[in-house]
Structures are given as C-alpha cells and as structure tokens.
C-alpha positions in Angstrom: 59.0 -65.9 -3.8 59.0 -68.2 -6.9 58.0 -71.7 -6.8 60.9 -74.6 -6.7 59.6 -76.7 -9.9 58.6 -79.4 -7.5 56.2 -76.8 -6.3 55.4 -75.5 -9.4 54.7 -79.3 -10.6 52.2 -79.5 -7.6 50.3 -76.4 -8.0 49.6 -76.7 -11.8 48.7 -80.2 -11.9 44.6 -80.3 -13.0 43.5 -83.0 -10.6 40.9 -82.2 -8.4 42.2 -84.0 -5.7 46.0 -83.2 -5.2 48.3 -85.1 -2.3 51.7 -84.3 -1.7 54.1 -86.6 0.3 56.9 -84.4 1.1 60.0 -84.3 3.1 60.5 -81.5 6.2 61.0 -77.9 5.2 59.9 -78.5 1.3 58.0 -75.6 1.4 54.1 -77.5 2.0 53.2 -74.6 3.8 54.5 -71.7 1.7 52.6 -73.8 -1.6 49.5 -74.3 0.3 49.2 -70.3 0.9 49.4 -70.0 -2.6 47.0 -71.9 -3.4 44.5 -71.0 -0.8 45.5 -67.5 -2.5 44.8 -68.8 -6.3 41.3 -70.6 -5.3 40.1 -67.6 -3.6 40.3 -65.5 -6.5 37.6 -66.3 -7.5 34.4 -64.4 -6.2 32.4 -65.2 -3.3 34.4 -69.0 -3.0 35.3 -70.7 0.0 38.3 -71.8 1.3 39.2 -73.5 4.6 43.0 -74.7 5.3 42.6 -77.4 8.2 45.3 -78.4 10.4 45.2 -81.3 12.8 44.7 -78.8 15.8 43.5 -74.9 15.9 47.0 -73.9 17.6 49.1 -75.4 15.0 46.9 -73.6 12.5 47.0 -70.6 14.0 50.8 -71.1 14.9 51.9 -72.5 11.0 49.8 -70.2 8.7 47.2 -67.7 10.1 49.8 -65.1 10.7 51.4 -65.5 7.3 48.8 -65.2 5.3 47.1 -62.8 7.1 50.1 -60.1 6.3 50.5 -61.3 3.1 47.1 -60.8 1.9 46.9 -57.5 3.9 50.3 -56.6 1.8 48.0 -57.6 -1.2 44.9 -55.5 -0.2 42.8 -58.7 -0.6 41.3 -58.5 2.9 37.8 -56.9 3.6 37.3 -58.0 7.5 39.9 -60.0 9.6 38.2 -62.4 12.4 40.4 -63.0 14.7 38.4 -65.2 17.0 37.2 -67.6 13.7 40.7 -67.1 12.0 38.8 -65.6 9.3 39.2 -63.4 6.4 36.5 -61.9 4.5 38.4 -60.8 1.2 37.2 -57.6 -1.0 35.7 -60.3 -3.8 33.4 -61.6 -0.9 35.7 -65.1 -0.8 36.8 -66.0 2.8 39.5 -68.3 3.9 39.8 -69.8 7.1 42.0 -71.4 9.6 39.7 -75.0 11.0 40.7 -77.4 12.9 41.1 -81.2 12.3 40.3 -82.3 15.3 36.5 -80.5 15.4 35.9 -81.5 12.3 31.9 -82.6 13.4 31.6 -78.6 13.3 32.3 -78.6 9.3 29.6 -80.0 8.8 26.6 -78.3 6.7 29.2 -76.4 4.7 29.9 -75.7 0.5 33.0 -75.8 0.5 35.8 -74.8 -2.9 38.9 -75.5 -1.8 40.3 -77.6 1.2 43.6 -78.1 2.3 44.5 -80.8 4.6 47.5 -79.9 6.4 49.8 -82.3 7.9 47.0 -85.0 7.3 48.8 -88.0 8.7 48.3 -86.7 12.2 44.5 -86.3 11.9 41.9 -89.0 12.5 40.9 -90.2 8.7 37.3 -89.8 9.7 38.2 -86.1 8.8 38.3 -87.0 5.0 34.5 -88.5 5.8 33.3 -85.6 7.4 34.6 -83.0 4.9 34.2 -84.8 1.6 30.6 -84.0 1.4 31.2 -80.1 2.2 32.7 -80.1 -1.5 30.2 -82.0 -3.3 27.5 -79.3 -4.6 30.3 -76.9 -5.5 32.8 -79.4 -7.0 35.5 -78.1 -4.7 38.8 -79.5 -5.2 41.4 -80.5 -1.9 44.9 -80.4 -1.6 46.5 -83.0 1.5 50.1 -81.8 2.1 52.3 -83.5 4.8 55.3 -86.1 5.7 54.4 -89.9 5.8 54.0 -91.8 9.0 54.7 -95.5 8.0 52.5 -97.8 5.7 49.9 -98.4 8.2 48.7 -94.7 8.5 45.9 -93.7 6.6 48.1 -91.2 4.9 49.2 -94.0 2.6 45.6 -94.7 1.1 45.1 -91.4 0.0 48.3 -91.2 -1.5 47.4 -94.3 -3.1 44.2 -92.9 -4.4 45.6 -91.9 -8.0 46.0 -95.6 -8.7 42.6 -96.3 -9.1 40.5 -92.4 -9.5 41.3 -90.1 -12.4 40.1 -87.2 -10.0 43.7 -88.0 -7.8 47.4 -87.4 -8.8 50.0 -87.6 -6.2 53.3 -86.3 -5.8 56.7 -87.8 -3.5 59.7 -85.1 -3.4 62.6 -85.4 -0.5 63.4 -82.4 1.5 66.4 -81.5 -0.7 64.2 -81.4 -3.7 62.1 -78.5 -2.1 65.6 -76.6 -2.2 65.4 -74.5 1.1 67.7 -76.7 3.3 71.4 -77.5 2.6 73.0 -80.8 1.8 75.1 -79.9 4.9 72.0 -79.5 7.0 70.6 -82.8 6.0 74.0 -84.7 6.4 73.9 -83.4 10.2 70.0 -84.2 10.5 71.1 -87.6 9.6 73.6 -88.2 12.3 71.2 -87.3 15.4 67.9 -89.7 13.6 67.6 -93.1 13.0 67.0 -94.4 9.7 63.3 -95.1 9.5 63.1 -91.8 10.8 65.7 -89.6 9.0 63.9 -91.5 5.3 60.5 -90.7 6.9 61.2 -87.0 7.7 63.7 -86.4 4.4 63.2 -88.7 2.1 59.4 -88.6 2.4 59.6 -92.4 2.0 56.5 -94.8 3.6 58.5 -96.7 6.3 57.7 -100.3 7.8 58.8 -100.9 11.4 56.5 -103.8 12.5 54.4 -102.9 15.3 57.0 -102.0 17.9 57.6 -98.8 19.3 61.2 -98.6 19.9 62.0 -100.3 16.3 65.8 -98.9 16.3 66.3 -101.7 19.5 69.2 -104.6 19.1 69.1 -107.2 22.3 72.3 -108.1 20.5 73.7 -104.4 20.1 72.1 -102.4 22.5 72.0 -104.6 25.4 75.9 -104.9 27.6 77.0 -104.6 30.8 77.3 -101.5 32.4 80.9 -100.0 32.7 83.5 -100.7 35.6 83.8 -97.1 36.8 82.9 -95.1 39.5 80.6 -92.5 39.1 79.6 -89.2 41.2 75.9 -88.5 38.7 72.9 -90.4 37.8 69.8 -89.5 35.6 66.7 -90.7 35.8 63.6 -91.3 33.9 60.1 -91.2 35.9 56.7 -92.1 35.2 54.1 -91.6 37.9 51.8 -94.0 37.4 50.7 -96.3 40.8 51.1 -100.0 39.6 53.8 -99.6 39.2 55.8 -96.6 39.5 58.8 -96.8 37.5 62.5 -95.1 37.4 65.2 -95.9 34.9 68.5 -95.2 36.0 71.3 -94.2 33.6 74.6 -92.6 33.3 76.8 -90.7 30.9 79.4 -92.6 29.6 80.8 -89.6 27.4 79.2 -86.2 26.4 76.8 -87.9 23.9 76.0 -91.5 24.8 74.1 -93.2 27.8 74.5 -96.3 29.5 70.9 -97.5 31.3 72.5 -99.2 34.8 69.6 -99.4 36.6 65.4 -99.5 37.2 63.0 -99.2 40.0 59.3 -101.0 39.8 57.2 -100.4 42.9 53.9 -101.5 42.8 51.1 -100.0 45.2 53.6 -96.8 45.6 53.9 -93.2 45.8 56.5 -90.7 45.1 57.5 -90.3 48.4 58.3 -93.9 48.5 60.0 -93.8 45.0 62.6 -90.6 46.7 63.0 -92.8 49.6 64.3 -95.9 47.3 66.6 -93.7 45.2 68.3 -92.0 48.3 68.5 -95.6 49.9 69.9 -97.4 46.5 72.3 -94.4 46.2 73.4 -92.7 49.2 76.6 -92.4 48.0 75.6 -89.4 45.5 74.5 -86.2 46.6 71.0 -85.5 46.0 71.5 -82.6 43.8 73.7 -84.8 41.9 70.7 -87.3 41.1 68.7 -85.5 38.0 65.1 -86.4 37.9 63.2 -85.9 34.7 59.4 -86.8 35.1 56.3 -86.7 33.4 55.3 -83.1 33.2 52.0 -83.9 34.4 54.2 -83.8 37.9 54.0 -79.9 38.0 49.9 -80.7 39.1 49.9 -84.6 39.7 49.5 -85.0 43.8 50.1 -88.5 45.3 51.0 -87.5 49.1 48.9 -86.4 51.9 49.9 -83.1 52.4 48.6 -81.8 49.3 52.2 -81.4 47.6 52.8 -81.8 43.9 55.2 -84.4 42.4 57.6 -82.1 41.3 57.7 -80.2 44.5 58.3 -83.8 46.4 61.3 -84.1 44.1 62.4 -80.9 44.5 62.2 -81.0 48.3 64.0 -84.4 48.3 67.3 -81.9 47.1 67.2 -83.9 43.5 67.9 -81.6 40.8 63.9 -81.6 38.7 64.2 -81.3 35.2 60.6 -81.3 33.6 59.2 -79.3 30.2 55.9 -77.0 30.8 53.8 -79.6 29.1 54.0 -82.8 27.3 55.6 -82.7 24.0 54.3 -85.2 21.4 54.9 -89.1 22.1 56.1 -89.4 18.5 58.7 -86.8 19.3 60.0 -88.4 22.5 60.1 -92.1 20.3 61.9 -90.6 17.4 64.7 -89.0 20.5 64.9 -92.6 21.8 64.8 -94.7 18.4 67.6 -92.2 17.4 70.0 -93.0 20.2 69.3 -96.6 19.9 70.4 -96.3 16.5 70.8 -93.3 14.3 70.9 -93.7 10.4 74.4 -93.8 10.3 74.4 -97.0 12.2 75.6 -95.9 15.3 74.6 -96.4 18.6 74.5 -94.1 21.8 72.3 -95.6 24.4 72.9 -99.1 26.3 70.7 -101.0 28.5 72.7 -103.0 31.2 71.4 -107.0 31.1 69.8 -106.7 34.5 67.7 -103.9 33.4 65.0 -106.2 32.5 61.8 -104.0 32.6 63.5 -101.9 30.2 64.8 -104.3 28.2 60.9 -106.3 27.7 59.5 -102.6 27.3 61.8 -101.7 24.2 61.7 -105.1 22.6 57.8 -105.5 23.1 56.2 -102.0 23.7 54.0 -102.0 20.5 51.4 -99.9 18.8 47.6 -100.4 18.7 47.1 -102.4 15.5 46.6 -100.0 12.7 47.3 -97.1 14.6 50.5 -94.9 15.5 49.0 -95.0 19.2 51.7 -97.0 21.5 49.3 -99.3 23.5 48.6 -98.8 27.1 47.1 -101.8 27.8 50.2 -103.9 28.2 51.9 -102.7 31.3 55.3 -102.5 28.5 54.8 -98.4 28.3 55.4 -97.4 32.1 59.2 -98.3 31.8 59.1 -97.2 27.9 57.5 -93.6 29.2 60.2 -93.3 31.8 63.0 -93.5 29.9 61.1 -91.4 27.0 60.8 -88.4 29.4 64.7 -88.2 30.1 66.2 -89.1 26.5 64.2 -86.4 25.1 64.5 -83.9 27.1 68.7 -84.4 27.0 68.7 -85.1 23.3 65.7 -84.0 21.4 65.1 -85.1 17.5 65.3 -81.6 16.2 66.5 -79.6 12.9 67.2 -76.1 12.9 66.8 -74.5 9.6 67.2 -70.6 8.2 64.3 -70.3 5.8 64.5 -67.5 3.4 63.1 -64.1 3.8 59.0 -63.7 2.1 58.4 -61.9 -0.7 55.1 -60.3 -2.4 53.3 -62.4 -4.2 51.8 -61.7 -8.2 48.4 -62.8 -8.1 45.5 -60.3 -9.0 42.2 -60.9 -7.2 39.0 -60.9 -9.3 36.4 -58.1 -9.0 33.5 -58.8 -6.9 
C-alpha cells in the first residue's frame, strides 16, 4: 500500500523526534508499521511500539504486523507471550504497554513509537526517554488531540523551541481513506469540540466542565404534555446517594429528561421499590434500566443477589454492556446529543430535574487532567445519565478501510 503524501511527509522528515497530530482513520497505525519496519532494518536494533494498554496493542497492531513481516520473511522467532519478534537481522520489535512503563526501564532502545499518546500518563515520556540516550534512538508519537490541557499539546509544541522536533497536523480527510460523505455523517451524530477534535485533529478548549455541549438556555424546558406508556432510565449504584434519571423518547432520535431519583443511605431494592411506586401506571417491563455494568457483580442486598439480578427480578427490562466502556466515550455520546456540530440539539432536561441540571452545568475535570472529578458529589447524576445515552446512541464511525498490500522494504543482512 503506498503512502498518502501526508504520510509520506511524516515518514521522511529527518527529525529525531517526530509527532503527528492526526485526525481518526488517517492511517497513524498503518505509518507507524512502516516505520517500525524501516528502523528495524537495521541489524541487531531495537524497536518497541507502545500503546497506552497491552490489549489495545495487541488488538491495533501485533496481528498486522506480525503477518506482514511473516509475508516478508523478516521474522526469526515470534513470542507470543512478550508480543515479540526476533527478526532474521537479530533486530526485534515489540508490542509494550504504556501503562507498565516502570518495566522499560534498563533498556537501549532505537526506535519508539508512542501510540495514541494522549491517553497515557506523560510520566511515560520520563521513563522512556533515557532508554534511547546511548543509542541515539529516535521516537515517533502518533495520535488525536485531547484539548489544550493534555500533555499531548506540549509535545506537539516541542519543535518550537528543539531542532531535534518537527511536528505535523493533518485532518482525517487528508489521510484519504474515509469519504467526504462519511465525515459529513460523522458530523451530524458529534458535537463540535468533538467532531474538530476527532476530524480535524484541531486542540480544543472546553473550560473545565464535563458536559461542555450544555445550554441552561437551550437544553433546559419543560417536559411535554403527553401521555406516555415507556420510560428509560439511567442508574448509578453508588450509596449516598443512589441516583436514577428518568427520561423519555420524544421521537426516534431525541430524549426528553422528565424525571430523577436521589436516595441517600439506600439500596437497590429500595431504588425498584421507588420506581414501581412513582410509576405504577407502566408496566415493569416497559421501564428500561441501564446501569453501571459493575451491576453484573455489585451486591447491595442481603440475600447475596447481584444488582442486575434485583433489576431483572423487579420485571424491568436490564440493559447493561459486559464491561465499562471508556468515560470519554460515554461524554462524547452525551455532549453530542446536547449539541452536535451541526447545532442541533436532541436531549432536554425538564426544569425540575435539578440534580441533573447542577451535574451538567458543574460536573468538571480535575484541574489539568481529562479525569472528571469524583470528589464533588456532581458525577453520580452525570454517571447515570452517561450509562443510558451511551448505550442508546453511542459516538461511533464506521469505516471500510482498504484491503493491505505487501510492502517493498529489503531487510539488511545480519
């Protein structure tokens, strides 16, 4: 497969150190194989690609790479436990993880690239820098940005002051594997701090709040005047209080929040009882619960039961994944419906909602960090409704990528 000339831009710049800021489904990946592929030509070298955890390594490249270089008849040895391989030149090329980085220590190092570096703690950059001191080795930090305040933005900054640096900023349409179409759709389900962050590769500012897309003025209005025979809610399990967030569909694509439970000092049990009591009108099954998936093990009753069987049990219809998706996801699927790029909104709080309303306008992150803070009693009602608008309308983009082909390079001799 040839390189876009983005990627070609990338790959033959001289800089040691290399960062590109890129949009979703540029091609990072595919340009970091090949140059995991062109460093380990040479004989005997080293060359780790870390991600920010061992599955998504294992899940994004190892595979890949692994049959590519096979196809090549580069590999020597193939360590599947280490997600090594020991190449006929006596280089090797392995899969680490960002977030074991203490265990890189004590290496020499030739060639590092940082996968998807705005998700991994910056100490990484500490820990690993010195691995490629004695042999010069050179790094290459591929990823989207993740707002100004990440660290992600200093080392992308780095080439204003350091000759060693030289960074690079292409959109997703520049990478040329995903259609105009596709991205016109993609920016019809995100909002717009999002859809520029994820396509445009662009460093966006949203404050410190959490749910950023939120207008008291737009997003706030009293529920509608109808009768209605469903409701959904949002649950977070947590004891002081536990919290529900009620809402129902007001067409096949929007929500309208009518509701919220806060019990303090409670249990599920107690929570089933006060949505049976508040609507006995509806039929249990008609009253879809979707929880933190910690319910599958979480136990608050006597009897030994699990949260999700208690629901279950109650006769409400359980909707909960296998195991926690990331929190960024579940913002990005709420921000979105607040308000998506296009300026349009799909997800109303009634006025009397007030818990919900106080955790959208004042949930916030942990200064300098992209971690929503837990300490201000704003994130039980914020996690409730998080659980259900993701699971109904996940932030996703589905993309045909086109088939692999060989690759030209020729290893050195050992």
């Amino acid at each position: 497969m040839p390189l876009s000339e983005p990627q070609r831009a990338i790959a033959d710049a001289e800089a040691r150190f290399r960062v590109a800021i890129c949009g979703r489904r540029f091609g990072k990946t595919y340009l970091a194989m090949r140059e995991l592929a062109r460093f380990s030509r040479q004989p005997k070298s080293r060359c780790w690609f870390i991600a920010p955890t061992r599955a998504q390594g294992k899940g994004i490249v190892w595979q890949e790479l692994k049959d590519r270089l096979h196809d090549l008849n580069w590999v020597a040895k193939t360590n599947e436990s280490e997600l090594k391989l020991s190449l006929v030149n006596g280089s090797e090329i392995q899969i680490m993880s960002a977030d074991a980085y203490e265990r890189t220590r004590g290496y020499s190092v030739d060639f590092i690239v940082y996968d998807e570096f705005a998700d991994m703690d910056p100490d990484i950059w500490t820990a690993t820098r010195p691995t490629l001191a004695d042999r010069e080795g050179s790094a290459l930090f591929i990823g989207t940005p993740k707002g100004i305040h990440n660290w992600s933005k200093s080392i992308y900054d780095m080439h204003l002051d350091n000759d060693n640096w030289q960074s690079f900023q292409y959109t997703t349409i520049d990478g040329g594997r995903v259609t105009e179409e596709e991205i016109d759709s993609a920016r019809q389900d995100m909002d717009e701090r999002l859809f520029k962050q994820e396509f445009l590769a662009t460093f966006e500012d949203a404050g410190n709040r959490v749910f950023y897309a939120f207008d008291r003025q737009h997003n706030v209005k009293p529920k509608p005047d109808t009768n209605f025979n469903q409701i959904f809610v949002g649950m977070d399990f947590n004891i002081d209080p536990m919290s529900a967030t009620i809402g129902i569909k007001t067409a096949e694509d929007t929500m309208h929040i009518i509701d919220e439970i806060n019990i303090y000092g409670s249990n599920t049990e107690e929570m089933i009882s006060e949505l049976k009591s508040r609507y006995n009108q509806i039929q249990p099954n008609r009253i879809w619960i979707y929880p933190d998936p910690a319910s599958r093990q979480r136990k608050t009753s006597a009897g030994g039961r699990t949260d999700l069987s208690l629901l279950q049990n109650a006769g409400f219809t359980v909707k909960a994944p296998n195991s926690h998706d990331a929190v960024r996801d579940g913002v990005n699927s709420v921000n979105s419906r607040l308000c998506n790029a296009d300026n349009v909104r799909r997800l109303w709080v009634d006025p009397l909602c007030k818990y919900t309303i106080e955790s959208l306008e004042r949930h916030s992150y942990k200064p300098g960090t992209n971690q929503p803070d837990k300490g201000t009693g704003y994130d039980h009602m914020a996690d409730a409704l998080r659980y259900m608008i993701h699971y109904i309308w996940p932030v996703k983009s589905n993309t045909v990528m086109p088939p692999p082909t060989r690759w030209g390079h020729k290893i050195g001799e050992v």
